[in-house]
C-alpha positions in Angstrom: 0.0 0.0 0.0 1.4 3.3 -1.4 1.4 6.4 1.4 -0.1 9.8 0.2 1.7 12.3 2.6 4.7 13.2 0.6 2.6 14.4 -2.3 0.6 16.4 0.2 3.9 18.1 2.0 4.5 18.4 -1.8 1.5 20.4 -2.5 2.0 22.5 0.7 5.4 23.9 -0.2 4.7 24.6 -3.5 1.7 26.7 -2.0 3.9 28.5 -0.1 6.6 29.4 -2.2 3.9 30.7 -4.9 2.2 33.4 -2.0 5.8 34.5 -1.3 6.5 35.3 -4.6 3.0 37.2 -5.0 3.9 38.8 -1.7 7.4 39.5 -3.1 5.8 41.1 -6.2 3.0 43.0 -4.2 5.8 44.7 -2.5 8.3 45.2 -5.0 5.3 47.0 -6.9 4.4 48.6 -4.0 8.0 49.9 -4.0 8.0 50.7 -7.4 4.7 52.9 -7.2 6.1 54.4 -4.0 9.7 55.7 -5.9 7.5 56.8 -9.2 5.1 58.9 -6.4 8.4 60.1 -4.7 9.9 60.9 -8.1 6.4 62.8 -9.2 6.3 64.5 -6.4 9.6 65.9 -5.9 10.8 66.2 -9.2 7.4 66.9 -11.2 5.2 68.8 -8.5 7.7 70.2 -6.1 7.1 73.7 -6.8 3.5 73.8 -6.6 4.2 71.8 -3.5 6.3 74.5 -2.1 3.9 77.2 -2.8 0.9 75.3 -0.8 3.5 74.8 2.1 4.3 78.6 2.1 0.2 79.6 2.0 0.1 77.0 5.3 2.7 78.0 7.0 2.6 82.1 5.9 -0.5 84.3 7.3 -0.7 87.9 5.6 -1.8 90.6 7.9 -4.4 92.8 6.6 -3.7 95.9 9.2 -6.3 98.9 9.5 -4.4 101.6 7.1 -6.3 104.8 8.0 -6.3 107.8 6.0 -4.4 110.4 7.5 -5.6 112.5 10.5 -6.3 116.3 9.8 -5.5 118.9 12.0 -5.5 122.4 12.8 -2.3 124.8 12.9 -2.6 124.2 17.2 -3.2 120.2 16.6 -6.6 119.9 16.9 -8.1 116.9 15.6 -10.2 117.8 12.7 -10.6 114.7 10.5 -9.7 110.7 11.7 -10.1 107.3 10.4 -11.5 104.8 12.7 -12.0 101.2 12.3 -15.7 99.8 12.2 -17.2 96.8 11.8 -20.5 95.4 10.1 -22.0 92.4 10.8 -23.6 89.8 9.0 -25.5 86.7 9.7 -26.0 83.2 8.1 -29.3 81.6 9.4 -28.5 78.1 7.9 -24.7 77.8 10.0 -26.9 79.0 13.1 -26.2 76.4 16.0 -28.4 77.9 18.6 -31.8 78.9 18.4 -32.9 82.8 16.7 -34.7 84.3 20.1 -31.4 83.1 22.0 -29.5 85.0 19.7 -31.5 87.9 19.6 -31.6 88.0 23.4 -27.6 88.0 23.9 -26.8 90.2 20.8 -29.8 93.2 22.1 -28.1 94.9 24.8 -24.9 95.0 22.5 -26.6 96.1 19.7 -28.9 98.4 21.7 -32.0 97.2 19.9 -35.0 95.5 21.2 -34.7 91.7 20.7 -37.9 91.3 19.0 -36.5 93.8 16.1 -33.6 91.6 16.3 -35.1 87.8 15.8 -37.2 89.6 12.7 -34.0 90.5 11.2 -31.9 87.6 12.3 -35.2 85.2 10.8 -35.2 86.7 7.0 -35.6 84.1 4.8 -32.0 84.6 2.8 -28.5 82.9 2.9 -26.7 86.0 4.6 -28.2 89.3 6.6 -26.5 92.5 7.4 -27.4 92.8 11.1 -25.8 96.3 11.8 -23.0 98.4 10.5 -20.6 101.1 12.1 -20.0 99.2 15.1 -17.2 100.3 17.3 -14.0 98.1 17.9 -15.1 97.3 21.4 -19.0 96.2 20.5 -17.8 93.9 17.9 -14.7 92.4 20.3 -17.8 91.8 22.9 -20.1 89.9 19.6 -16.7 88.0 19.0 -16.5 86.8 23.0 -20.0 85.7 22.4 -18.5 82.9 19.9 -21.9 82.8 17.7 -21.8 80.6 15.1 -23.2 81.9 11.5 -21.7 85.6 12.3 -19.2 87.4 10.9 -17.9 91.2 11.5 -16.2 92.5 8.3 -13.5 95.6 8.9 -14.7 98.7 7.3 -12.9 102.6 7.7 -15.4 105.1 8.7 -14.1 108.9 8.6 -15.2 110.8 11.2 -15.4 114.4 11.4 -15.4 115.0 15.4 -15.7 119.1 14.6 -18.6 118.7 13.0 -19.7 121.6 11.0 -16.5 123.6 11.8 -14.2 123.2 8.7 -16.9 121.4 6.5 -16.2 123.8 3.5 -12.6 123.2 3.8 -12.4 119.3 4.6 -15.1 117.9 2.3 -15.7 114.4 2.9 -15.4 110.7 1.6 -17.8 108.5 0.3 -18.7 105.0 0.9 -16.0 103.9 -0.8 -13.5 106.2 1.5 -12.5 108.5 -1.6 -12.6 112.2 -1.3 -15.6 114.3 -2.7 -15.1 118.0 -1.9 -13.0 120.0 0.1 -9.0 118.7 1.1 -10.5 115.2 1.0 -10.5 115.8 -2.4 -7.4 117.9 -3.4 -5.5 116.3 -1.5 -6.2 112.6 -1.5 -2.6 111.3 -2.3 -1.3 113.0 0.8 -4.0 111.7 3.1 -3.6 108.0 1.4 -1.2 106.1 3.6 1.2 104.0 1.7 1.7 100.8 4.7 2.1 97.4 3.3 0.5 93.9 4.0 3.1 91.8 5.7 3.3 88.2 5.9 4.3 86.4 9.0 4.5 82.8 9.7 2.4 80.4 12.0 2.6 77.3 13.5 0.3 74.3 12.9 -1.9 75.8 15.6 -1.7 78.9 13.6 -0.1 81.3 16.0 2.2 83.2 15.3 6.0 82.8 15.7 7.7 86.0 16.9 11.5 85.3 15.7 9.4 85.1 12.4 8.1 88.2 11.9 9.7 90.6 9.1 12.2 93.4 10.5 10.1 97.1 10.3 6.8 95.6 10.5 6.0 97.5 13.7 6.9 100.7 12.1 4.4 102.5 10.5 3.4 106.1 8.8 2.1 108.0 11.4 2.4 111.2 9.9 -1.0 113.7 9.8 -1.4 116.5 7.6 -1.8 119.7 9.6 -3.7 123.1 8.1 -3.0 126.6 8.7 -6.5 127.1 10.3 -7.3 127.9 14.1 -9.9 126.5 15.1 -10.7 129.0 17.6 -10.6 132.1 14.8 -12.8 130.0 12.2 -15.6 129.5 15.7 -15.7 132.8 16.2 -15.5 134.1 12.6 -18.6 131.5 12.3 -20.5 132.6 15.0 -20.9 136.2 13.9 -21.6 135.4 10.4 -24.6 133.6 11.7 -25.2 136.3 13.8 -25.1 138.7 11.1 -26.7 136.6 8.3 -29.9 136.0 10.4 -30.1 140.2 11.7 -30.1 140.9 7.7 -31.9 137.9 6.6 -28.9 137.6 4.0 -28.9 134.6 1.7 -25.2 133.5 2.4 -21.6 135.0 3.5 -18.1 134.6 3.9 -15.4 135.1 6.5 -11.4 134.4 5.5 -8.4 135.2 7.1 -5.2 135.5 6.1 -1.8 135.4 7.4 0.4 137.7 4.7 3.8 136.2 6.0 3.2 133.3 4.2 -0.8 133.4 2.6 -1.7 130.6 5.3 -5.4 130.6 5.8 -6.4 131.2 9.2 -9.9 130.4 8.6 -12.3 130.3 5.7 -16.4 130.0 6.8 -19.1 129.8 4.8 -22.4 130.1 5.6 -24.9 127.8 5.1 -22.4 124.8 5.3 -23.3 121.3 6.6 -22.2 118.4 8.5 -19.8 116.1 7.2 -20.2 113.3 9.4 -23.6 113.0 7.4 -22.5 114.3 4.3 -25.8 112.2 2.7 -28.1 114.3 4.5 -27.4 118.2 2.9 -28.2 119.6 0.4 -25.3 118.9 -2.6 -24.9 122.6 -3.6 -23.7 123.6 -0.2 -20.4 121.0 -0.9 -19.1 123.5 -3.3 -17.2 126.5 -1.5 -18.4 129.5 -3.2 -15.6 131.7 -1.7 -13.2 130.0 -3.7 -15.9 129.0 -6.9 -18.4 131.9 -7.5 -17.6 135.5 -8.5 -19.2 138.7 -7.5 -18.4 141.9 -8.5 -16.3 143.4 -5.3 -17.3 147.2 -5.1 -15.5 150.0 -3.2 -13.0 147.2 -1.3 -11.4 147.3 -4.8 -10.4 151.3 -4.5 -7.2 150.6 -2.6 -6.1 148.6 -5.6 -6.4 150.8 -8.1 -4.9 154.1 -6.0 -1.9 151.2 -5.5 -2.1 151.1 -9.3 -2.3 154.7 -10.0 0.7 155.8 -7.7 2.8 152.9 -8.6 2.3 153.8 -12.7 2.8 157.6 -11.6 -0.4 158.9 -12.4 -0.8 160.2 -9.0 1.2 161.1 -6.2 0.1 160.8 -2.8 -0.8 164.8 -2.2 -2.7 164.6 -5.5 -5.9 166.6 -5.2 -9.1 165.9 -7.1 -12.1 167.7 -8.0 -15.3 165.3 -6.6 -18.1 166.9 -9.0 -20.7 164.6 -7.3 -21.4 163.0 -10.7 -20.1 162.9 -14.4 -21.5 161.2 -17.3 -18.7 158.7 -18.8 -19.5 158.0 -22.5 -23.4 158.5 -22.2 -23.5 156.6 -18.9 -23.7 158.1 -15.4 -21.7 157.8 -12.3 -22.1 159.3 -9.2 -21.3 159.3 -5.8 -23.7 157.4 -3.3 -24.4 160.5 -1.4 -25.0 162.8 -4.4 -28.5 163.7 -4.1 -28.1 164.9 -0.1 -24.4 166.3 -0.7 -24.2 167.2 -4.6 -20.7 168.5 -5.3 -18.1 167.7 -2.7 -15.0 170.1 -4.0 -11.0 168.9 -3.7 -10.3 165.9 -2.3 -6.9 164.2 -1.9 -6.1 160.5 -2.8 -7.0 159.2 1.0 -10.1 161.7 1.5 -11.2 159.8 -1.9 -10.7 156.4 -0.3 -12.3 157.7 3.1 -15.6 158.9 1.3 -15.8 156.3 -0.8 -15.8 158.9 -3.8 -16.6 157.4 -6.8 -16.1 160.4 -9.4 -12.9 160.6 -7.4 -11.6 156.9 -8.4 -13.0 157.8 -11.7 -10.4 161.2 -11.7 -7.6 158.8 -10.6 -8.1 156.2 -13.4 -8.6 158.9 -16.5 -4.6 159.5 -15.6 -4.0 156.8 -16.9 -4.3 154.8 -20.4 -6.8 152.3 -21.1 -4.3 149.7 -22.1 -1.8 150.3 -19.5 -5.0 150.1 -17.1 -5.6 146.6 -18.0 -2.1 145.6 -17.7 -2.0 146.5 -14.4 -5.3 144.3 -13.9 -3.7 141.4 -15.5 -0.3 141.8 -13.7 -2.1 141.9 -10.2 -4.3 138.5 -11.8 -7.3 139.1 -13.0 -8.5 136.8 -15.2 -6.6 134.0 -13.5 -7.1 131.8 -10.2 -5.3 132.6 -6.6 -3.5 129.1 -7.0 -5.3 127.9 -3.6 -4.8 124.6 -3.2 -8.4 123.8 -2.5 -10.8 122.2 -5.7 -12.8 124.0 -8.7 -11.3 127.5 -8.0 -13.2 129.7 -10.9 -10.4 132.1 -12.6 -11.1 135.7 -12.1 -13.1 137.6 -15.4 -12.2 140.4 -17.0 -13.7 141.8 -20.5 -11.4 141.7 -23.6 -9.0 144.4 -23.9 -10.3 145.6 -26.9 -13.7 146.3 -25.2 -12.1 147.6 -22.6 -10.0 150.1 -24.8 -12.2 151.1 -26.7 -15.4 151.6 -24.6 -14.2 154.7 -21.7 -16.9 153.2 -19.3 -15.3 150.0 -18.9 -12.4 151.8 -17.1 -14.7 154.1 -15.2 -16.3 151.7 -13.9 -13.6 149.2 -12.8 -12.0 152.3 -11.2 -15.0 151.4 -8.3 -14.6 148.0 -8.6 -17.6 146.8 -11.1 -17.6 145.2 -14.3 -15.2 142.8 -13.8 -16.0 139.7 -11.2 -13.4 137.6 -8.7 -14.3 135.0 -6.3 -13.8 136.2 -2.5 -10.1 134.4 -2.1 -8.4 136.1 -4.6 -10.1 139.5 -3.3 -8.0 138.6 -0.1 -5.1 137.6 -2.4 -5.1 141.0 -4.3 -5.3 142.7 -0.4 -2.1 140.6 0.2 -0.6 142.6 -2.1 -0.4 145.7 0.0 -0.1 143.9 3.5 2.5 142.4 2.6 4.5 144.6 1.5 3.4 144.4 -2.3 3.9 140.8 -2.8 1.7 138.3 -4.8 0.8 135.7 -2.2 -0.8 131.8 -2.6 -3.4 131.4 -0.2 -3.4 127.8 1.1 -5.2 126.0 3.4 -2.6 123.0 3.7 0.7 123.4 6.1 2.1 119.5 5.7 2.6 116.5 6.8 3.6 116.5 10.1 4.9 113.4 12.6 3.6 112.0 16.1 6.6 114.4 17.6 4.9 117.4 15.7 7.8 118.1 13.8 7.7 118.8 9.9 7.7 115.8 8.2 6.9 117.2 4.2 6.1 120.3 3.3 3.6 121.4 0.1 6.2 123.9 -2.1 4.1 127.3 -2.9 5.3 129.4 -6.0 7.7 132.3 -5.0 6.0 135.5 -4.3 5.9 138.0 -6.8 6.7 141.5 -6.4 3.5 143.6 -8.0 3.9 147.1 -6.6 6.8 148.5 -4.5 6.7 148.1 -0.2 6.9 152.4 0.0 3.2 151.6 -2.4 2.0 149.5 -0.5 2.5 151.3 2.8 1.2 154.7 1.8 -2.0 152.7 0.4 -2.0 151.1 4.0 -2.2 154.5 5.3 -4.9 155.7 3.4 -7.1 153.1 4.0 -6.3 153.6 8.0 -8.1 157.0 7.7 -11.0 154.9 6.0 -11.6 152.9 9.5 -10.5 156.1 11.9 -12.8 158.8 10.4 -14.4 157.6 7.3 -16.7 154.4 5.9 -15.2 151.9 8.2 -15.7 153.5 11.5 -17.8 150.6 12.7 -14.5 148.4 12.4 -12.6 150.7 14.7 -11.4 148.8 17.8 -9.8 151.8 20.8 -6.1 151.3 21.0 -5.2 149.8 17.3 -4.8 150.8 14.0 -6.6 148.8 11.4 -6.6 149.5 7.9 -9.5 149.1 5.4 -12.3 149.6 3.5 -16.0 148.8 3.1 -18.1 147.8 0.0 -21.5 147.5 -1.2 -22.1 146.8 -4.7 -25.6 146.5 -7.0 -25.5 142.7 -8.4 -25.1 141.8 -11.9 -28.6 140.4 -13.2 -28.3 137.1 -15.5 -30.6 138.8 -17.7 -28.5 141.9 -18.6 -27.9 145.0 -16.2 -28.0 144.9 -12.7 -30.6 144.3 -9.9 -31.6 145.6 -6.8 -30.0 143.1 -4.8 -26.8 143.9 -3.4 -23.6 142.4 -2.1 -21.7 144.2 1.0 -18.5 143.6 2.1 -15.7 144.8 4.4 -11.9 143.9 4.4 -9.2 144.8 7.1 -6.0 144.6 7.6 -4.3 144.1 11.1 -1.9 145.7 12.1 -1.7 148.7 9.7 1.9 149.4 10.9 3.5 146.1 10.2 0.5 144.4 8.7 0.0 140.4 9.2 -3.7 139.8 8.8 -5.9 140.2 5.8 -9.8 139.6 7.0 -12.3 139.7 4.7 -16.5 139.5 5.3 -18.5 138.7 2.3 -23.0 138.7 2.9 -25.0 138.5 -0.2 -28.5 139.7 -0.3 -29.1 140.8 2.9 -32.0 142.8 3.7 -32.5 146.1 5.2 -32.7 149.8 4.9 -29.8 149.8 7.1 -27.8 147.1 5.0 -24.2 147.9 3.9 -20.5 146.9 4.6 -20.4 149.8 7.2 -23.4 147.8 9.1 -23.2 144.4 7.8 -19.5 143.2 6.9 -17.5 145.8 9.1 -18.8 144.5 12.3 -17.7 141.1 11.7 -14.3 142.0 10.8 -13.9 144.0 14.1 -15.3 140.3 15.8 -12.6 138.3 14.2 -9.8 141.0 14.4 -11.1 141.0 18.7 -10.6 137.4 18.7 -7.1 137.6 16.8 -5.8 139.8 19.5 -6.6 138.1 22.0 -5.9 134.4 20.9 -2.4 135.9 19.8 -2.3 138.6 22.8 -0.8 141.6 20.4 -0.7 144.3 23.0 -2.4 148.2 21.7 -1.0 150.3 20.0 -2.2 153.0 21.3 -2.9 152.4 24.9 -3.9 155.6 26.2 -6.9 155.1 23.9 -7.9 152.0 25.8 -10.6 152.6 27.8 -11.9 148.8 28.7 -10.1 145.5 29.1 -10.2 143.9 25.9 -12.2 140.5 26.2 -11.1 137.3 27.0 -13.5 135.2 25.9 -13.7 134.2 22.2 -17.5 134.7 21.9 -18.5 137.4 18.8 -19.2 140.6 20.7 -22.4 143.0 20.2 -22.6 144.4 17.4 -22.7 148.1 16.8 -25.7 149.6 15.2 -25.3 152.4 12.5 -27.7 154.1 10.4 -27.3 154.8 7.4 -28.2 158.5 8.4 -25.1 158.9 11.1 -22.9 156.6 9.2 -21.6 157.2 5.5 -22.2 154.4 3.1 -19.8 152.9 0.3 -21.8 152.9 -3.3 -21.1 152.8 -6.5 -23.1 152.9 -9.8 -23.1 150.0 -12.1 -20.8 149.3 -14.7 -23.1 148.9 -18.2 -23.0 145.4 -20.2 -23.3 146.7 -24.7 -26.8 145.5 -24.2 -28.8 147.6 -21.4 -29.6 151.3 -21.2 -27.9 153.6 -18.6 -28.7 152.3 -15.2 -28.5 155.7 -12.7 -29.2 153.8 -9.7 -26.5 154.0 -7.1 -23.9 151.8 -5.1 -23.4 152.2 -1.1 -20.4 151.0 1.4 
């Protein structure tokens, strides 16, 4: 009998030996794939590999870049960026129920729940809940860990002045871009330029601090200052108001200027608006009319042209001049505003001229000299050009073509009292500038620099050099002149006991946009402080107001004193004159009373109306 177990053990090894070479093959394919995947990966996908690594490991800060801070000449805060935050909710990622929500989010938000589990219930994907939340509400929503919530980052400018500087900040929209104002002019200086580092985190992602970039903790922290005082542009505000609502006037102006430099210590206008809520005024008041609409100036224009005259040689300053009352200029008549009471007022010299606002004696000066060399004079001083202020949609000065102006012996009569051409408020102060200064050509400007946390200059803007128009002996004798204006003549109701203030008062008819002129007016009053050694120009500006009573001698000339007030005592320039002080001057910065003067007691500045070709001769008369 044949046994059967060495075919089995056979059968058994042969078993064996064929799963070990599968196994054997499994691996050595296994190997195989493993050095192709190696090989594919570090030779064929390596860099993309490296890049995925390097999003992982890196985490780009998004830091809040603020726009620049504004502030005044002092350092008060006028304009700042602050981080806010909206927040928005996802119903479907809620984990916890809507009225739970509601109940814990209320007291933040500061609205009843029941308002808040209609909103957070909306039947949509994603909700915005509220926006403009401060830093600390949304860090107490983020303690709160609610899931389906999230607060987005958002700038918000706030204005914390509120109405103070409106016409000379402007504001930025949603989408934080300037819209009127600085905001606008000046947007690549308040744009900060700060990067986005990157920083690296562990698998946790923290952050590892031998990691982070050198300089990442420095930043731009510069703020761009302006040559306004607050304090001046409150008070020059408050009076306007004061005097805008007394003579129901339709708008006004109040600048000031410093003629070392043409710095801008303050610029009002009135109405004006909030720019914290920008969305609620009306859109005309964004554009400054001081700097975009012109207005024929009146008598403040006199001391201009007697600069012109005795700088061309027409005149000299004992130059005496028959004042007939009234002449007829090429068919048309001027005369002075006082002509019917007084009728002809005899000699006058150059500054008795500027005192009574004499318009046939302006008209005396100018026929010395030549039409054409007239307008060159105009031109040089810059009419028919801008002031160069570095605020937006400045409106260029307009003057009539020369050959008009040549050929028509009107059109210098009348510009000799300041009418039938047109400038904007800012360059009227400009053209004043001229003989504060010392008969320089000035830039006004609004904008000092950029300035760093220490306060120390950081950039300056550069301001074209200043041109020399008429000569400083000019200028001073002008100065003078115009002195006797506040001390004895039109501008008495600017005098202040113990200083000298030089300046004159205006009140001119306004051009009609039909032809002609109507019977609203425009009065004005300019100053300049001190007249020895002069450093202020201050111009008032009301249109339309309403009165019997209503000229620059009533209406502009007591704001001017206000201002000038607050100027010395904010900058405490002693008198003068101090045996003409007879009270303490104030102390506080609030607009004093102002002085009432009829128009019986008090001279007035007027002047008749320069014609357009088209309407017949207007006889109707212009007062200061």
């Amino acid at each position: 009998m044949t046994s059967s177990f060495p075919s089995r053990d056979l059968t058994t090894v042969n078993l064996f030996k064929r799963r070990t070479v599968l196994i054997w093959m499994i691996l050595a394919l296994a190997m195989i794939g493993l050095v192709v995947r190696l090989v594919f990966l570090q030779v064929f996908t390596s860099n993309d590999l490296l890049e995925k690594a390097r999003r992982q490991q890196m985490f780009t800060l998004r830091p809040f870049i603020p726009r620049r801070t504004i502030t005044d000449r002092k350092g008060t805060v006028l304009a700042l960026d602050r981080p806010v935050y909206t927040l928005f909710a996802h119903p479907h990622l809620y984990k916890e129920k809507p009225e739970d929500i509601a109940a814990k989010l209320a007291p933040i938000l500061r609205k009843p729940a029941e308002r808040l589990l209609s909103i957070l219930t909306r039947d949509t994907t994603s909700i915005q809940v509220e926006y403009w939340l401060s830093e600390e509400n949304a860090d107490r929503i983020y303690n709160l860990r609610l899931d389906g919530f999230d607060l987005i980052q958002q700038r918000h400018r706030l204005y914390p002045q509120q109405d103070l500087a409106a016409e000379l900040l402007g504001y930025v929209n949603v989408d934080h871009r300037g819209q009127a104002g600085i905001e606008l002019s000046q947007e690549k200086l308040l744009e900060r330029t700060d990067q986005t580092p990157e920083v690296a985190q562990d698998g946790n992602g923290k952050l590892i601090p031998n990691r982070i970039p050198a300089g990442m903790i420095r930043s731009d922290r510069t703020s761009l200052q302006m040559t306004i005082d607050s304090r001046i542009q409150r008070t020059a505000r408050q009076i306007l108001k004061q005097q805008m609502v007394k003579f129901s006037a339709k708008r006004g102006a109040v600048i000031v200027m410093d003629v070392r430099d043409g710095g801008l210590l303050s610029l009002v206008t009135e109405p004006t608006y909030d720019p914290n809520r920008y969305y609620e005024a009306d859109v005309k008041l964004f554009k400054n009319w001081a700097v975009s609409d012109l207005y024929e100036p009146g008598s403040t224009f006199k001391p201009l042209n007697v600069a012109i005259a005795l700088e061309a040689g027409a005149i000299q300053p004992d130059t005496v001049f028959n004042d007939e009352g009234a002449l007829t200029i090429g068919g048309w008549p001027v005369a002075n505003f006082d002509y019917e009471q007084v009728g002809a007022v005899g000699p006058l010299s150059i500054g008795q001229i500027l005192e009574r606002s004499s318009n046939v004696g302006m008209v005396h000066i100018i026929q010395r000299m030549k039409p054409s060399v007239y307008y060159g004079w105009l031109e040089r001083i810059g009419l028919g050009d801008t002031s160069g202020i570095d605020l937006p949609s400045e409106t260029a000065s307009a003057l009539k073509p020369q050959d008009q102006f040549n050929e028509y012996v009107i059109e210098p009569a009348t510009a000799a009292f300041g009418q039938g051409f047109s400038l904007t408020p800012i360059q009227l102060v400009q053209l004043h500038g001229i003989l504060a200064s010392g008969g320089k050509l000035l830039t006004p400007h609004v904008v000092k620099g950029l300035i760093n946390e220490e306060g120390e200059e950081f950039y300056q803007s550069k301001l074209p050099t200043p041109r020399q128009i008429v000569s400083p002996a000019t200028a001073q004798r002008v100065i003078e002149m115009m002195t006797g204006v506040v001390e004895k003549g039109t501008g008495l109701p600017a005098r202040i006991p113990g200083y000298r203030i030089a300046g004159k008062t205006g009140t001119a008819q306004k051009a009609s946009p039909t032809g002609g002129y109507s019977n609203a007016k425009i009065t004005s009053f300019v100053g300049i402080f001190p007249a020895k050694e002069p450093r202020y120009v201050v111009l008032a500006v009301i249109d339309e107001p309403i009165g019997s009573d209503a000229f620059g001698s009533t209406v502009a000339a007591p704001i001017v004193k206000t201002v000038i007030e607050d100027i010395i005592v904010s900058e405490g320039i002693p008198p003068s004159h101090p045996e003409e002080v007879t009270s303490k001057i104030p102390t506080l910065p609030d607009p004093q009373p102002i002085p009432t003067v009829s128009p019986s007691s008090q001279p007035s500045d007027t002047a008749s109306p320069s014609p357009n070709t088209s309407p017949k001769p207007n006889p109707s008369r212009d007062r200061n």
